[in-house]
Wavefront OBJ file of the C-alpha trace (Angstrom):
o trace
v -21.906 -40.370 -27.988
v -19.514 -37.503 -29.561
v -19.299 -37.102 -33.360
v -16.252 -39.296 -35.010
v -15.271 -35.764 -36.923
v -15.036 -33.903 -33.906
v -11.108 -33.809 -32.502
v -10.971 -34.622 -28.946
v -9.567 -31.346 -26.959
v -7.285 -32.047 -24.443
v -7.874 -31.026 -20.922
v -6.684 -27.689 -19.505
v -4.151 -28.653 -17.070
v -4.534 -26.641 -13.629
v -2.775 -23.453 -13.625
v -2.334 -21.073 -10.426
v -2.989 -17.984 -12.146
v -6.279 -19.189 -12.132
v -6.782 -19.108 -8.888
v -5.162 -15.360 -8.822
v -7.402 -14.244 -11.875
v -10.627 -15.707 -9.656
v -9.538 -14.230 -6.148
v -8.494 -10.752 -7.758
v -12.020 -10.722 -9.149
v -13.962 -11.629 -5.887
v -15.167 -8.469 -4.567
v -17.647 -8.456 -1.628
v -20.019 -6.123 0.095
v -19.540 -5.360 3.664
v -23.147 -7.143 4.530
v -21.705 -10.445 3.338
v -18.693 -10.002 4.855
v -19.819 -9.558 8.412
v -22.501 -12.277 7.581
v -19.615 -14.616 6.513
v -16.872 -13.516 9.470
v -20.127 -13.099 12.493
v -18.500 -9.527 12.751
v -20.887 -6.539 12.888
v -20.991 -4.056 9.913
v -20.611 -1.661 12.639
v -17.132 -3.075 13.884
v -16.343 -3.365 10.463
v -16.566 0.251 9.756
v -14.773 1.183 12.751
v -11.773 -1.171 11.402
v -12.098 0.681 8.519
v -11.693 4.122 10.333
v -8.939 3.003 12.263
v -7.282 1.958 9.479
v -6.860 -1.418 9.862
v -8.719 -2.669 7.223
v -9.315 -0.844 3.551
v -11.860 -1.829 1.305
v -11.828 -2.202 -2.148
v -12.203 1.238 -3.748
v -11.279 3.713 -1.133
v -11.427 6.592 -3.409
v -15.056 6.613 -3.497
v -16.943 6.668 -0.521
v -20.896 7.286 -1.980
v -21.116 3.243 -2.697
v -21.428 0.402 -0.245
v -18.099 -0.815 0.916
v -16.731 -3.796 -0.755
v -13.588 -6.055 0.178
v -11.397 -8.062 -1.991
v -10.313 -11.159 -0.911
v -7.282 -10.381 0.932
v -8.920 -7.994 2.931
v -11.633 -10.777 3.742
v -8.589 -13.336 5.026
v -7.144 -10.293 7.191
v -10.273 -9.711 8.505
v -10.774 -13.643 9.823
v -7.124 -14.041 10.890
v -7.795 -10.556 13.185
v -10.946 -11.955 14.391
v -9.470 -15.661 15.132
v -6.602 -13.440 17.681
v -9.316 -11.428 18.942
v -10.932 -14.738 20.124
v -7.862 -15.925 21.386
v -7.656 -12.762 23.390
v -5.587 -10.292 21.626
v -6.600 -6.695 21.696
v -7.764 -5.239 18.207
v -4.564 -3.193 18.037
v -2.672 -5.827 19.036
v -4.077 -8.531 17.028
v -3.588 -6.208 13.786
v -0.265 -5.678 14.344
v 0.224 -9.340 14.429
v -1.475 -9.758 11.599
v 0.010 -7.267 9.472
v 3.911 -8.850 10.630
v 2.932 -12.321 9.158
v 1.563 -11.073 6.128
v 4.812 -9.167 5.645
v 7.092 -11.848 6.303
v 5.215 -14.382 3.722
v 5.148 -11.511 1.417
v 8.850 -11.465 1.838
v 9.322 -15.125 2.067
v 7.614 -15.462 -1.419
v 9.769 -11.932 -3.161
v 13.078 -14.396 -2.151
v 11.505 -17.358 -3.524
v 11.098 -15.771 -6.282
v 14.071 -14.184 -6.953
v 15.835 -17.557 -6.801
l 1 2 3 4 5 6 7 8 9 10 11 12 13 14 15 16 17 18 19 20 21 22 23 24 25 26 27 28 29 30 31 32 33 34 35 36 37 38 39 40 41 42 43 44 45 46 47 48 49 50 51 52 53 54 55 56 57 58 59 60 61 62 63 64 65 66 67 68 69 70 71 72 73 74 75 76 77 78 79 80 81 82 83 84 85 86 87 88 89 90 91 92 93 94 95 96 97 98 99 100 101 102 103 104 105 106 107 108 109 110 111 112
C-alpha cells in the first residue's frame, strides 16, 4: 500500500511527440535491417549506391551503416512493390511520390 503523505501524481496523458522523440532516436544497423525486411545486406548496399535509400550518417562511411526509421518504412514499402512485381526503379519512384504527397498533405494540414 502507498504512504498516506505521498501526493498521488497524475498520469501523463499520451502525447505524439512521444512517439516522434522515440522514432527519431531508433537507429538501426544494416544486419538488423535486412534480418527484419528478409532483404540481403548486399541488396541493401546496392540501394544505397543507387541512391535510393540513405542511411543514417552518410558523411561517414568507416562505420557500419545504420538506418533511421523512415528509411526502414521506405525500405518495406519498396520491397512490398517489388513483390507485387514492380521493378526496383520503378517501385522507388512510387514510393518516393506517396511519401511526397503525405508530406504535402500534412504541410496543408498544418497550415490550416
Amino acid at each position: 500500500m502507498g504512504s498516506a503523505n505521498k501526493p498521488i501524481k497524475p498520469k501523463k496523458m499520451y502525447d505524439v511527440d512521444d512517439d516522434y522523440a522515440i522514432l527519431s532516436k531508433l537507429i538501426v544497423g544494416i544486419g538488423e535491417v535486412a534480418e527484419m525486411t528478409g532483404i540481403p545486406q548486399r541488396q541493401l548496399r546496392y540501394w544505397q549506391d543507387k541512391g535510393i535509400i540513405k542511411t543514417f550518417s552518410e558523411h561517414d562511411k568507416a562505420i557500419t551503416r545504420r538506418f533511421n526509421y523512415a528509411e526502414i518504412k521506405k525500405i518495406i514499402l519498396i520491397k512490398e512493390l517489388i513483390d507485387e512485381g514492380f521493378t526496383l526503379d520503378a517501385a522507388a519512384k512510387k514510393v518516393e511520390k506517396r511519401i511526397a504527397i503525405i508530406q504535402e498533405t500534412f504541410r496543408k494540414l498544418i497550415k490550416q
